[in-house]
N, CA, C and O atoms as CSV, one atom per row, in Angstrom:
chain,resi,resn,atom,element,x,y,z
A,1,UNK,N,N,69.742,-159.083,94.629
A,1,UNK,CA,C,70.707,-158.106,94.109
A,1,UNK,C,C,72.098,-158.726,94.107
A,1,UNK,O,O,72.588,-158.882,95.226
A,2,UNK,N,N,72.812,-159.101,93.082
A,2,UNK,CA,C,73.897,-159.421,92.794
A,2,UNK,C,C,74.794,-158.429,93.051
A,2,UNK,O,O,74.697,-157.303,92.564
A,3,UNK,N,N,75.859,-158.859,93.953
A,3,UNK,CA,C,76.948,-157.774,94.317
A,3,UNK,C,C,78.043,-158.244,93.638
A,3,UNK,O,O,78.101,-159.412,93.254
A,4,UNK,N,N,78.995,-157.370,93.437
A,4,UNK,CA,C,80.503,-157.985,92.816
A,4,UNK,C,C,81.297,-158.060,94.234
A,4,UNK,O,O,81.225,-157.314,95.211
A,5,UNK,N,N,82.007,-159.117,94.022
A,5,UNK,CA,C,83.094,-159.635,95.604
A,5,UNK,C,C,84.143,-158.191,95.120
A,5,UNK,O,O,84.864,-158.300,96.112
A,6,UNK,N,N,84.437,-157.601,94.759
A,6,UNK,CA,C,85.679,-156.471,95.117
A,6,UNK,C,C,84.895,-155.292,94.722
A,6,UNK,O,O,85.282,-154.510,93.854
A,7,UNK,N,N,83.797,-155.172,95.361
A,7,UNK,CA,C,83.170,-153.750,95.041
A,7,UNK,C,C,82.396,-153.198,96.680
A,7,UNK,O,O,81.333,-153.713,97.027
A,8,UNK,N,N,83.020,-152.228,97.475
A,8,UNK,CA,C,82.398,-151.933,98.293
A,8,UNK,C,C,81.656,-150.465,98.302
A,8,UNK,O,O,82.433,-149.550,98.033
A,9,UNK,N,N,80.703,-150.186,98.484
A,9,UNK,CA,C,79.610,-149.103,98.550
A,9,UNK,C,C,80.335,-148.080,99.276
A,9,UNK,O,O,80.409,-146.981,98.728
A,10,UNK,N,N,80.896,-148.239,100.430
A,10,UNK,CA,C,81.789,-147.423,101.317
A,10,UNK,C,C,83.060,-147.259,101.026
A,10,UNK,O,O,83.774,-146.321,101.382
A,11,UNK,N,N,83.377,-148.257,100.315
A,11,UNK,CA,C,85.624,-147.707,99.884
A,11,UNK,C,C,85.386,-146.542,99.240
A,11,UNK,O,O,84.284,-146.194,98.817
A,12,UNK,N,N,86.410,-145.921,99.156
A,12,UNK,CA,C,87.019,-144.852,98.651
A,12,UNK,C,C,87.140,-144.735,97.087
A,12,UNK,O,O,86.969,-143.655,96.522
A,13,UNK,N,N,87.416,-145.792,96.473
A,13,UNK,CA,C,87.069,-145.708,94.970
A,13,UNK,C,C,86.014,-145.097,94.446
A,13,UNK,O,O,85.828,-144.047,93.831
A,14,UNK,N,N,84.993,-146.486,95.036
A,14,UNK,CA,C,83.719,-146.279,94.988
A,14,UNK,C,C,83.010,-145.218,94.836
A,14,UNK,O,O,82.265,-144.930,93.899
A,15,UNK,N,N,83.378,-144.330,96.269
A,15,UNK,CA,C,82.785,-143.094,96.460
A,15,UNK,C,C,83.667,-141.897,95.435
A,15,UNK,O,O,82.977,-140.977,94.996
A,16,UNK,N,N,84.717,-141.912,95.176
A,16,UNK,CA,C,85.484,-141.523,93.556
A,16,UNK,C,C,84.425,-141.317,92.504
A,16,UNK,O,O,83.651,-140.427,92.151
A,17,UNK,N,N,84.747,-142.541,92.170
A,17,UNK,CA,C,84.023,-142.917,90.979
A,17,UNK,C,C,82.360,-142.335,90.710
A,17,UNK,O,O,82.067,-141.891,89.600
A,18,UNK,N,N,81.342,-142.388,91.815
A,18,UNK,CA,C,80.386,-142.070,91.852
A,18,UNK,C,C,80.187,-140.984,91.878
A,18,UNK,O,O,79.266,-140.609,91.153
A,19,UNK,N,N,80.945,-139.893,92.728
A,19,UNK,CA,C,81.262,-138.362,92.857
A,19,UNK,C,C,81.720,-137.939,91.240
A,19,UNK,O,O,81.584,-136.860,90.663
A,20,UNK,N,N,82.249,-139.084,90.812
A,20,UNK,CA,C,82.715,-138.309,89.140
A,20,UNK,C,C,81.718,-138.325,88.269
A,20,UNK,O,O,81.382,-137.346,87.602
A,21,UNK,N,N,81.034,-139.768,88.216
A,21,UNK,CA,C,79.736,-139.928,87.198
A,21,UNK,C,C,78.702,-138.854,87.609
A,21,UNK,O,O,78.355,-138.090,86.708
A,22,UNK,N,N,78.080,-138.656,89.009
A,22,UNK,CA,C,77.232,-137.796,89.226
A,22,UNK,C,C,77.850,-136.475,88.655
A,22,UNK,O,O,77.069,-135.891,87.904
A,23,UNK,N,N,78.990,-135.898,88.818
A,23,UNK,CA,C,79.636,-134.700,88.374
A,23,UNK,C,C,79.650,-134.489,86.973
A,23,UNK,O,O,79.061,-133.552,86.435
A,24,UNK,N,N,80.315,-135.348,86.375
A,24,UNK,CA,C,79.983,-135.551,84.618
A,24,UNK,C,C,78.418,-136.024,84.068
A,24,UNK,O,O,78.337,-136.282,82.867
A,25,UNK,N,N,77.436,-136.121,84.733
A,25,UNK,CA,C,76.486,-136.363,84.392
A,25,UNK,C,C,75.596,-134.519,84.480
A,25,UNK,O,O,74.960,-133.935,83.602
A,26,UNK,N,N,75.869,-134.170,85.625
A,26,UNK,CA,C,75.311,-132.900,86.105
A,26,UNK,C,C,76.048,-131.749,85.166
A,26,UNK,O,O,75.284,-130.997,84.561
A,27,UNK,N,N,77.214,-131.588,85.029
A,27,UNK,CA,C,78.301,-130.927,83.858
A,27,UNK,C,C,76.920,-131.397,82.321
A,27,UNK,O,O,76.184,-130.553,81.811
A,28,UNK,N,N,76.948,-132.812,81.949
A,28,UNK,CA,C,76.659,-132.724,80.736
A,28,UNK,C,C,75.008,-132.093,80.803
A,28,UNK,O,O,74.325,-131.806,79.820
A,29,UNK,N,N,74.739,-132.015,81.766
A,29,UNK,CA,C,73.118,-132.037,81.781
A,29,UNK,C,C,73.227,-130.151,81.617
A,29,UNK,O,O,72.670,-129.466,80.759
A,30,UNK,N,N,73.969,-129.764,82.548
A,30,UNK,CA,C,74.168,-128.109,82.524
A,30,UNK,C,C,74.604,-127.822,81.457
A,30,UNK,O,O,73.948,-126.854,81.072
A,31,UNK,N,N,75.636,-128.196,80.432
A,31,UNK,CA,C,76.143,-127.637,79.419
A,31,UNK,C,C,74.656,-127.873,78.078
A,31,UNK,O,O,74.118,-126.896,77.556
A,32,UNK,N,N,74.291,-129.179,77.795
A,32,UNK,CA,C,72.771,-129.048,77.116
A,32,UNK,C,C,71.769,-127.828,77.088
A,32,UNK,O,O,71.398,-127.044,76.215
A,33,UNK,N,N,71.411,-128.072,78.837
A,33,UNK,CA,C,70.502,-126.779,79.260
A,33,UNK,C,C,71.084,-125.088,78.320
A,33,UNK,O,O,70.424,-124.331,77.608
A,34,UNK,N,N,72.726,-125.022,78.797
A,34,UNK,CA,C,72.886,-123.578,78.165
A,34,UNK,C,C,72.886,-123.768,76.757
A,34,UNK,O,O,72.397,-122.870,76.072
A,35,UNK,N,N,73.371,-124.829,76.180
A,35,UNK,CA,C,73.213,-124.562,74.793
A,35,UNK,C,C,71.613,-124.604,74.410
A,35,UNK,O,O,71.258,-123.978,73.411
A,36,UNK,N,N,71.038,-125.032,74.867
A,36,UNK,CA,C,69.429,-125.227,74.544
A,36,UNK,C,C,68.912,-123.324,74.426
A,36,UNK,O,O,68.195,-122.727,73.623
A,37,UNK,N,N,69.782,-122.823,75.783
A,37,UNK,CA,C,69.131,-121.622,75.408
A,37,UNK,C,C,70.256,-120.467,75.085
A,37,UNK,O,O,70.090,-119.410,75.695
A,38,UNK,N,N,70.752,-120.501,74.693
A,38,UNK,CA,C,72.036,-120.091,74.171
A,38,UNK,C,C,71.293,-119.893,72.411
A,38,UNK,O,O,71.158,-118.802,71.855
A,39,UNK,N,N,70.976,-120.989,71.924
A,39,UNK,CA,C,70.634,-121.469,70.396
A,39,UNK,C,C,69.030,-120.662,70.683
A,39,UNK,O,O,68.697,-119.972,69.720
A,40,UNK,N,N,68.225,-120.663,71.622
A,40,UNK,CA,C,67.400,-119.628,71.230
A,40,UNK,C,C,67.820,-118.100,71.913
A,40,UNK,O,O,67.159,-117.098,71.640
């Protein structure tokens, strides 16, 4: 497993960044779902 030298699993970015993608991923996944049934 190739790591990047300025990327730590535990900094604070990190955990940012990941808290946002999971959040915008879960947002886009919920907004689909209602339009899915919204449109029926």
């Amino acid at each position: 497993m190739i790591r990047e030298p300025h990327f730590d699993s535990y900094s604070i970015p990190a955990r940012v960044c990941f808290a946002i993608a999971v959040f915008g991923g879960a947002l886009l996944i919920a907004v689909a779902v209602m339009s899915v049934y919204f449109i029926k």
